[in-house]
C-alpha positions, 0 to 999 in steps of 0.5 A: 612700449619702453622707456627709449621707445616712449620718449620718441616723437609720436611720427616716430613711435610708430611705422606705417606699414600697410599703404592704403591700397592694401587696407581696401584690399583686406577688407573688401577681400574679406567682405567677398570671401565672408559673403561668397560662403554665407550665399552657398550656405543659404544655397538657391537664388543666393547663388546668385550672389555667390557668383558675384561675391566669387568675381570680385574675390577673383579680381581682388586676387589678381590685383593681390598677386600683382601688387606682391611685386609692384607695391609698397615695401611691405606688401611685397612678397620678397617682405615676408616670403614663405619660410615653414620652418621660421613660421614653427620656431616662431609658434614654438617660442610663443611668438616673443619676436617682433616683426614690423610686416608679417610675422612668419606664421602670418606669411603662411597664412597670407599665402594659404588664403590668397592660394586657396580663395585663388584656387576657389574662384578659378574653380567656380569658373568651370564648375556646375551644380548640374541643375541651375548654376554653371560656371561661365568657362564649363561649356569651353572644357570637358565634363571630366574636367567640369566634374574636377573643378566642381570636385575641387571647388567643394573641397577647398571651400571646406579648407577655406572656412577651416582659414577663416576660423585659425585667421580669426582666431590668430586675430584673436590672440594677438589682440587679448594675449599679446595686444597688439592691437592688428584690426587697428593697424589694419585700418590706420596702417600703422604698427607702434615700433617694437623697442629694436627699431627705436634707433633703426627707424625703419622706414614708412610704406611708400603710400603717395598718389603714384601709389593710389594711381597704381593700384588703381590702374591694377584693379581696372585692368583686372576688373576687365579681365574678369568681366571679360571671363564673366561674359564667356558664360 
């Protein structure tokens, strides 16, 4: 932090970034994602569990796919929207930029998971093992189709550890090489201002009770159509 940005006020040293609905989800999205894998590792009644961690993961999805249009500034995907070449040049010139949301390697990476753990739950719905476990929408379609997702489902589970791994690992390095601490900014919400935004002050997430009570309108609405599809089986 410099001399200019030190000598701010602490409300405007730092910006609030992630309104609270959107910190629930990363955790509670990690939690599902963490727990689906180590249950299809364990394999057997675990799968149980594997099916539910899988539920919740789909609704969390959902809600996130939503929220990208309703919620807070930077939670929106217009915020951060997919740019493959700026997230290169941003890796190439060793990440020196600041930005207050998602950087844009971290743009890609939020939509390479929520894609892929997307594309992972809507799978499970129609796949099967062919022995004990079958998703609750296989019987509505055919055993091609079946046979595809059940393909598909165990291909991107591979993809989604391999995501795991490069998250954790961009955790890592922004934290012990460029410390910015992002597991902190992830629980309190809030990010220091880089020394740019010191005369800008660009503004907090909208994080009031409208907010809470839309986010919260959203997670009921797609915790019934889950159920709803849950029941189906």
């Amino acid at each position: 932090m410099n001399s200019k940005q030190s000598q701010l006020p602490p409300s405007a040293a730092s910006v609030l970034v992630w309104d609270l609905p959107t910190r629930i989800f990363h955790w509670v999205f990690a939690a599902s994602v963490i727990g689906a894998l180590a249950c299809a590792l364990i394999g057997g009644d675990a799968m149980t569990w594997h099916m539910r961690f899988g539920y919740t993961a789909l609704t969390l999805a959902a809600f996130r796919l939503l929220w990208g249009f309703v919620g807070p500034r930077y939670a929106r995907f217009a915020s951060f929207p997919p740019r493959p070449f700026a997230a290169f040049r941003y890796l190439r010139d060793g990440a020196r930029q600041a930005f207050t949301g998602h950087n844009p390697a971290g743009a890609l990476s939020v939509y390479a998971m929520l894609g892929s753990v997307s594309l992972q739950a809507v799978t499970g719905l129609f796949a099967n093992d062919d022995v004990l476990w079958s998703g609750p929408l296989s019987a509505l379609v055919s055993n091609d189709f079946v046979a595809l997702a059940t393909k598909l489902h165990h291909l991107n589970g591979n993809l989604i550890y391999l995501l795991v791994f490069l998250h954790l690992g961009a955790i890592a390095f922004h934290g012990l090489v460029r410390h910015e601490p992002l597991i902190k900014a992830m629980i309190s919400g809030k990010r220091d201002r880089c020394s740019s935004q010191a005369s800008t002050r660009e503004p907090d997430a909208r994080d009031g009770l409208t907010v809470r009570l839309l986010a919260l309108a959203l997670v009921v609405a797609c915790s019934l159509a889950t159920w709803y599809i849950a029941a189906q089986g």
